[in-house]
C-alpha positions in Angstrom: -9.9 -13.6 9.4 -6.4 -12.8 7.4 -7.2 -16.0 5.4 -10.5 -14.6 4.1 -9.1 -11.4 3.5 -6.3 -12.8 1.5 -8.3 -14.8 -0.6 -10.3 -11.6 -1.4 -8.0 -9.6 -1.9 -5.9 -12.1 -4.6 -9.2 -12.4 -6.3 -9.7 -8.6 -6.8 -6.4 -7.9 -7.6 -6.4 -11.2 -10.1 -9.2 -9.9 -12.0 -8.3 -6.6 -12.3 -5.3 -8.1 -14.1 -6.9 -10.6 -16.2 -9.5 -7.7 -17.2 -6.5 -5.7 -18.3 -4.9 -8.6 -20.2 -7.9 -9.7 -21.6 -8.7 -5.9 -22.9 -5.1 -5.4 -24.2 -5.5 -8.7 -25.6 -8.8 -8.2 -27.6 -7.5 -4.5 -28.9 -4.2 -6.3 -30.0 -6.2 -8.9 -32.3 -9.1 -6.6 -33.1 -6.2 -4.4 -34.4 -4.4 -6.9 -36.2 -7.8 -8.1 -37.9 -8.7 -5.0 -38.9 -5.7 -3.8 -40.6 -5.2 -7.1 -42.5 -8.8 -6.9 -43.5 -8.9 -3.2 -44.8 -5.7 -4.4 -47.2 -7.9 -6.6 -48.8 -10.9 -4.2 -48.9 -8.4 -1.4 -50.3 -7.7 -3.7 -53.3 -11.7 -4.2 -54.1 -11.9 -0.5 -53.5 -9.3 0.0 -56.2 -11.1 -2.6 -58.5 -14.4 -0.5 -57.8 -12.5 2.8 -59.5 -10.6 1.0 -62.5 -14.2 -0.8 -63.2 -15.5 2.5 -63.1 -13.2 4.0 -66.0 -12.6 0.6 -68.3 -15.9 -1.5 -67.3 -15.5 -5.3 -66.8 -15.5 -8.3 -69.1 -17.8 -11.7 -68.8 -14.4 -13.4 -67.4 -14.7 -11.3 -64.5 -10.5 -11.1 -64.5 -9.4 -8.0 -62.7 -6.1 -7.7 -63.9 -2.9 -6.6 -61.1 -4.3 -9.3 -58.1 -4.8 -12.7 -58.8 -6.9 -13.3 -55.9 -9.6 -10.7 -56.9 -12.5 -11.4 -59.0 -15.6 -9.8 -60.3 -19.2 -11.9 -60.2 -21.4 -10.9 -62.6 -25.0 -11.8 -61.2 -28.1 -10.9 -62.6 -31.2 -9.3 -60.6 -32.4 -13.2 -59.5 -29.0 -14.4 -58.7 -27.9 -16.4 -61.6 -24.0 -16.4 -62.3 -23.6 -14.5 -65.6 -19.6 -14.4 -65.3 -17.6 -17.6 -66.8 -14.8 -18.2 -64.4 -12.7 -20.5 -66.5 -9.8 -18.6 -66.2 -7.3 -20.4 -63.0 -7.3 -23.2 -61.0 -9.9 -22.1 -58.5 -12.5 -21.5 -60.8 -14.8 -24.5 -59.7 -15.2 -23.2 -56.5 -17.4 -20.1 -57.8 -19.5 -22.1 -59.9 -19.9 -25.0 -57.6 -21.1 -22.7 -54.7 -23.5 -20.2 -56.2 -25.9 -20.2 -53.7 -22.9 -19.4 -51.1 -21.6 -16.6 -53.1 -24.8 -15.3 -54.5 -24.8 -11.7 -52.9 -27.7 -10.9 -50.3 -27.2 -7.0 -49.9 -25.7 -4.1 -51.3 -22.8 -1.8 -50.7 -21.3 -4.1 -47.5 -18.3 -5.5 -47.2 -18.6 -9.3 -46.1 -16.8 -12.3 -45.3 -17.9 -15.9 -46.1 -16.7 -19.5 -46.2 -17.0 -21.9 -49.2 -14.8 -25.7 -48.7 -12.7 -24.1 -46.3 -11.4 -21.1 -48.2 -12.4 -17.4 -47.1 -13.7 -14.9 -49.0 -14.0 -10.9 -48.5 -17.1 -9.7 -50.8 -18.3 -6.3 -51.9 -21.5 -5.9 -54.0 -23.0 -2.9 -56.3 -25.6 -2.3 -58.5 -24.9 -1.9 -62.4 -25.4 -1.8 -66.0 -24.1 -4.1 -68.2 -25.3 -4.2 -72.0 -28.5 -2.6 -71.0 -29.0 -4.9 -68.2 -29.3 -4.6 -64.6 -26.9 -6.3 -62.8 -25.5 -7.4 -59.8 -21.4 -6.7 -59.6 -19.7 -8.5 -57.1 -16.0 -8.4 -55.5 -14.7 -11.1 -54.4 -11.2 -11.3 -52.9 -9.4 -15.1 -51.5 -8.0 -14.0 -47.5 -6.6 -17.4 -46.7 -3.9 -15.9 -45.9 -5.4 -13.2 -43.8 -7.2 -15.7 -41.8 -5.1 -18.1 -40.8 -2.6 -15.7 -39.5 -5.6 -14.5 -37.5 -6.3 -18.1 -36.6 -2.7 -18.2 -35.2 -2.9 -14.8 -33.7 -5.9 -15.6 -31.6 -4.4 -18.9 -30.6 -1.4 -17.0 -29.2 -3.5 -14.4 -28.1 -5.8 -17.1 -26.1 -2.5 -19.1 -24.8 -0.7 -15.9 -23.8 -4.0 -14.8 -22.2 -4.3 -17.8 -19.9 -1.0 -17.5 -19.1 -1.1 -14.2 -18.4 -3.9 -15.0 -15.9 -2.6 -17.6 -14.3 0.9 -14.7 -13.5 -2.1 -12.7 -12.7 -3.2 -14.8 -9.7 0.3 -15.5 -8.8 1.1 -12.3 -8.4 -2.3 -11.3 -6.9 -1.7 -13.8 -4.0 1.7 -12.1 -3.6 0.4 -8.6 -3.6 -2.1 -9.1 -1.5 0.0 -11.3 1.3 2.5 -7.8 1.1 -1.2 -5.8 1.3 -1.4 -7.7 4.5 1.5 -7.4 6.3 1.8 -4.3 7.8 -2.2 -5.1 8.6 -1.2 -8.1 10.3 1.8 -6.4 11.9 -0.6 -3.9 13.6 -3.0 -6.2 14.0 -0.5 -8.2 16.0 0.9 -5.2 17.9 -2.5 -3.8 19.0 -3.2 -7.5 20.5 -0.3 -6.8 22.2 -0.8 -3.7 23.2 -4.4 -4.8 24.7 -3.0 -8.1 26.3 -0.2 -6.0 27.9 -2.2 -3.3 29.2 -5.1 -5.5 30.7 -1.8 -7.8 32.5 -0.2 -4.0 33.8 -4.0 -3.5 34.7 -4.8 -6.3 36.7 -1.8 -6.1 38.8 -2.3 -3.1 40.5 -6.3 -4.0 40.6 -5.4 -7.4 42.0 -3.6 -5.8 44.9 -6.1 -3.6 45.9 -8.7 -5.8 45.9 -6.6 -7.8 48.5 -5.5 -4.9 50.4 -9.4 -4.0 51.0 -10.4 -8.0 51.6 -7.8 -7.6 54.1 -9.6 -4.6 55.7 -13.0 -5.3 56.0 -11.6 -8.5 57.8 -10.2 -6.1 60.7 -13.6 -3.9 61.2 -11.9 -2.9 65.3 -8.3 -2.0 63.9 -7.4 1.6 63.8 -6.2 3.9 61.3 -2.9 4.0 62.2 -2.9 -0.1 62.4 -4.1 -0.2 59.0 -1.8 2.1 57.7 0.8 -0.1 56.1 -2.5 -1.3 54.1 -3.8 2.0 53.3 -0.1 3.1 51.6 -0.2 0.6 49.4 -3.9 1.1 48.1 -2.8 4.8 47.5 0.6 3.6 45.8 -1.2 1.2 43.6 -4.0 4.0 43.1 -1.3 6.5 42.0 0.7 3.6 39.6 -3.0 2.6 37.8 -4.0 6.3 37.2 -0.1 6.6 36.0 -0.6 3.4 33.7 -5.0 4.6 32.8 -2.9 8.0 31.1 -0.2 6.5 29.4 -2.7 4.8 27.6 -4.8 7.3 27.2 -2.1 9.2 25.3 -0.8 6.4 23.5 -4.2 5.6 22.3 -5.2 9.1 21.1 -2.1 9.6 19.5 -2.3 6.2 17.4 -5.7 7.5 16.3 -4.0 11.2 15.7 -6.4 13.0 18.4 -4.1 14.7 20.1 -2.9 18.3 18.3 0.1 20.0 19.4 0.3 23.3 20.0 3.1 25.3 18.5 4.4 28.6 20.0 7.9 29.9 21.1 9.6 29.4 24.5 13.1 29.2 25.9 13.8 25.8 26.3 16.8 26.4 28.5 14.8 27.9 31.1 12.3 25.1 30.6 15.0 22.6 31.7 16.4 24.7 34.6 12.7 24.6 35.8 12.8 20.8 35.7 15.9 19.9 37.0 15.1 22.4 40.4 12.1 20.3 40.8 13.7 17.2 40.7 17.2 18.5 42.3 15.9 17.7 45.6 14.3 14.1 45.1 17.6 13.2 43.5 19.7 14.8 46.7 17.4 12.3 48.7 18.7 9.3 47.1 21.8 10.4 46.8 22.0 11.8 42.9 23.7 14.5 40.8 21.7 16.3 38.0 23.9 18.4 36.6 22.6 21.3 33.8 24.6 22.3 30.8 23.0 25.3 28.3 23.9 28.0 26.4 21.4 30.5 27.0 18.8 31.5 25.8 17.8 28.8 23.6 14.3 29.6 22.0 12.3 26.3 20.8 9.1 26.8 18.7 6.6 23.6 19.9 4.7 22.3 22.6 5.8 23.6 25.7 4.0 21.2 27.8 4.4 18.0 25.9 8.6 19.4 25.9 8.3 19.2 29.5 6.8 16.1 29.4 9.1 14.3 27.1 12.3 15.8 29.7 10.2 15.0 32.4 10.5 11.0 31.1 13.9 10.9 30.4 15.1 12.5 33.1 12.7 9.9 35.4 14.1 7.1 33.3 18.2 8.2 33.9 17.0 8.6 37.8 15.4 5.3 37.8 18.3 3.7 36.2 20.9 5.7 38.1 22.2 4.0 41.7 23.4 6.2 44.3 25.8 8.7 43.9 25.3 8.5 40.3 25.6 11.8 38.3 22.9 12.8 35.9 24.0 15.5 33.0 21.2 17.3 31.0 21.9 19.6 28.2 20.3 21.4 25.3 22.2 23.5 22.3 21.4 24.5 19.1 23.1 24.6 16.2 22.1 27.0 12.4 19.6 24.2 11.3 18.5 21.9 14.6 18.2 22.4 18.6 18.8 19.3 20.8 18.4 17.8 24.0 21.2 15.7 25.5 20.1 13.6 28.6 22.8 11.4 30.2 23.7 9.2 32.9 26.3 7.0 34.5 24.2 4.3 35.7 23.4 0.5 34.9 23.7 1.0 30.9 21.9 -0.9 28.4 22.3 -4.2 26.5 22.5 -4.3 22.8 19.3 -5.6 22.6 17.5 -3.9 25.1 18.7 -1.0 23.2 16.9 -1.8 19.9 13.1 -2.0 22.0 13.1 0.3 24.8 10.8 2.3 22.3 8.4 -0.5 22.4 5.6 -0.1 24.3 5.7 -2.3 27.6 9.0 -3.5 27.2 11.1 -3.4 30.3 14.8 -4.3 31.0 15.3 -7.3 33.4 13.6 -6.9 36.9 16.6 -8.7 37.7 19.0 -5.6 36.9 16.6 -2.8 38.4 14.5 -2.3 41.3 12.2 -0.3 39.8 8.5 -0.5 38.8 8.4 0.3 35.5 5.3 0.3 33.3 7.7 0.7 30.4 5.6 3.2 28.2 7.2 6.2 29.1 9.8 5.9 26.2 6.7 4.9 23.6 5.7 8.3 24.6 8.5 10.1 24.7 9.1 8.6 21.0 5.7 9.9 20.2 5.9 14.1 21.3 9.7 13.9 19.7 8.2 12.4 16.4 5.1 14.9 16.4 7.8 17.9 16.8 9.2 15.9 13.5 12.4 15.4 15.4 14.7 12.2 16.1 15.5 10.7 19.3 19.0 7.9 19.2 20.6 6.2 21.9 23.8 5.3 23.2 24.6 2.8 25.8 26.9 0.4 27.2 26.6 -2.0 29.4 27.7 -0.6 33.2 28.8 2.7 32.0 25.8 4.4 31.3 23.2 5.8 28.9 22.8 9.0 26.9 19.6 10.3 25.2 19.7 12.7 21.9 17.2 14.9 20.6 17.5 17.2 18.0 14.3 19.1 16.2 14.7 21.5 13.0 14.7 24.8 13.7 11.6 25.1 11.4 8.9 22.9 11.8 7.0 21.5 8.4 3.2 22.5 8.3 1.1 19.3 9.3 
């Protein structure tokens, strides 16, 4: 598919460039041509006038340009001018029917043995006779640098064209790659969800197998079996939102809504829910603010986004670990600190934990992570137009940091 595209899109971009080229080539030369030619029809022009005032002789020599000359014709085309004045005479006597003029008042160009002409005819009156007065100026000159211009012009051209599709392929394989890059990460992003999907399917499709095997068994028998079809109920409407919200907010669905709250409040509401989960296993969340702290955004998606880290720092946490959140502002930004003394982070876990699906080593954890909480996370501190950095170290723990502007930018 990216092949096809490429191709296409080297071609379009290749002869949009050769068109250019091949138009600032043509008004180069058509330029060039026309300014060399209008010197030569300046200096019949100025013949024209000084005929005018003095008249002409038989010998048809215009005095001040040796490559002019005046043909004396009569009304049927014979040559009344005797040209026997310079080495080029023959040629206008040899060629009359070349030279002979076919209209009036039109400047011309014609060819006689390989020599150019630029001609200009009139009507007159010579010694009582009608007459047929003709310019004629030699351009050899004029011609074959415009021979050698449009040979350079033609050479440069195909050259031009063939950097055109050079640089066309390029442009169009950088075109691509951020297509292919999210082309590549929503494959990803499908093939991971329908693996997380499966899992929890997989299990409860066993689990009920198992069931309708035991038809006389009681509830409380089937108990252990029932748990788990409820825990792995829970974890794939968990895993159906997360991707919900990921989805909507890759295709920008999802609007914020902005208003003002106190965000240290909002925290001491979070960390009273959760102080009594984390006194069960064993845990410390400890709350640091300067109140009050007002935050313009989202209030839910800000609880939301605490809600996550402060999940992720539990999950990560082992017992008697100590938990620290904090918020503070400062005369331009508000922040959100979110810190723990648990299993840390390695350097490169560090640099994807924002990718969606990625999960530290089962190995190091016993937890179940669908690792798309921090994707989200990511995604309400990004849509507040804040930044979110980490700092870990390996067996000494991890620390979130969020800090928003003060005033938000108009969307």
């Amino acid at each position: 598919m990216f092949r096809k595209t490429r191709i296409k899109l080297t071609v379009l971009n290749s002869c949009v460039f050769i068109l250019l080229i091949a138009v600032l080539g043509s008004v180069i030369y058509l330029y060039v041509r026309t300014h060399m030619y209008s010197e030569a029809d300046r200096s019949i022009y100025s013949a024209l006038n000084r005929i005018e005032k003095t008249g002409v002789g038989r010998d048809g020599d215009i005095h001040g340009d040796i490559r002019l000359r005046v043909l004396i014709w009569s009304r049927d085309n014979e040559l009344l001018t005797h040209a026997d004045n310079g080495p080029d005479a023959y040629i206008y006597e040899d060629n009359e029917e070349k030279f002979a003029p076919k209209h009036y008042d039109i400047m011309d160009t014609i060819e006689v043995e390989g020599h150019y002409f630029r001609t200009y005819t009139v009507r007159g009156v010579m010694q009582g006779e009608n007459v047929k007065i003709q310019f004629v100026e030699q351009i050899d000159g004029e011609v074959i640098m415009l021979h050698k211009l449009l040979i350079i012009t033609i050479a440069g051209c195909a050259l031009a064209s063939l950097l055109a599709v050079i640089a066309g392929l390029i442009l169009a394989e950088r075109a691509l790659k951020p297509i292919k890059a999210s082309w590549e990460k929503q494959t990803q992003f499908v093939s991971d969800a329908s693996h997380e999907i499966r899992t929890p399917l997989a299990v409860i499709q066993s689990r009920v197998e198992l069931l309708l095997r035991k038809p006389n068994e009681t509830v409380q028998d089937i108990l252990p079996d029932i748990s788990t079809i409820l825990k792995e109920c829970r974890r794939l409407t968990k895993l159906v939102s997360s991707l919900l919200t990921l989805a909507r907010s890759d295709s920008n669905e999802i609007e914020i809504e902005i208003k003002d709250f106190y965000l240290d409040e909002l925290m001491k509401e979070i960390v009273d829910h959760f102080s009594e989960l984390a006194s069960i296993q064993g845990k410390e969340i400890i709350l640091k603010s300067a109140p009050p702290i007002t935050f313009s955004g989202d209030q839910d998606r800000i609880h939301q986004l605490i809600v996550i880290l402060l999940d992720n720092a539990m999950k990560y946490t082992g017992d008697d670990g100590k938990i620290q959140l904090a918020c503070f502002e400062s005369k331009n930004q508000v922040g959100i600190t979110v810190e723990d003394n648990g299993i840390g982070l390695k350097e490169e876990d560090r640099e994807k934990i924002f990718d969606r699906f990625y999960q530290v080593s089962k190995s190091r954890t016993k937890t179940d992570s669908l690792g798309l909480g921090l994707s989200i996370a990511k995604w309400i501190v990004e849509k507040h137009n804040g930044k979110i950095k980490v700092d870990s170290k390996l067996g000494e723990g991890t620390k979130f940091t969020i800090t928003f502007p003060k005033k938000r930018r108009k969307e």
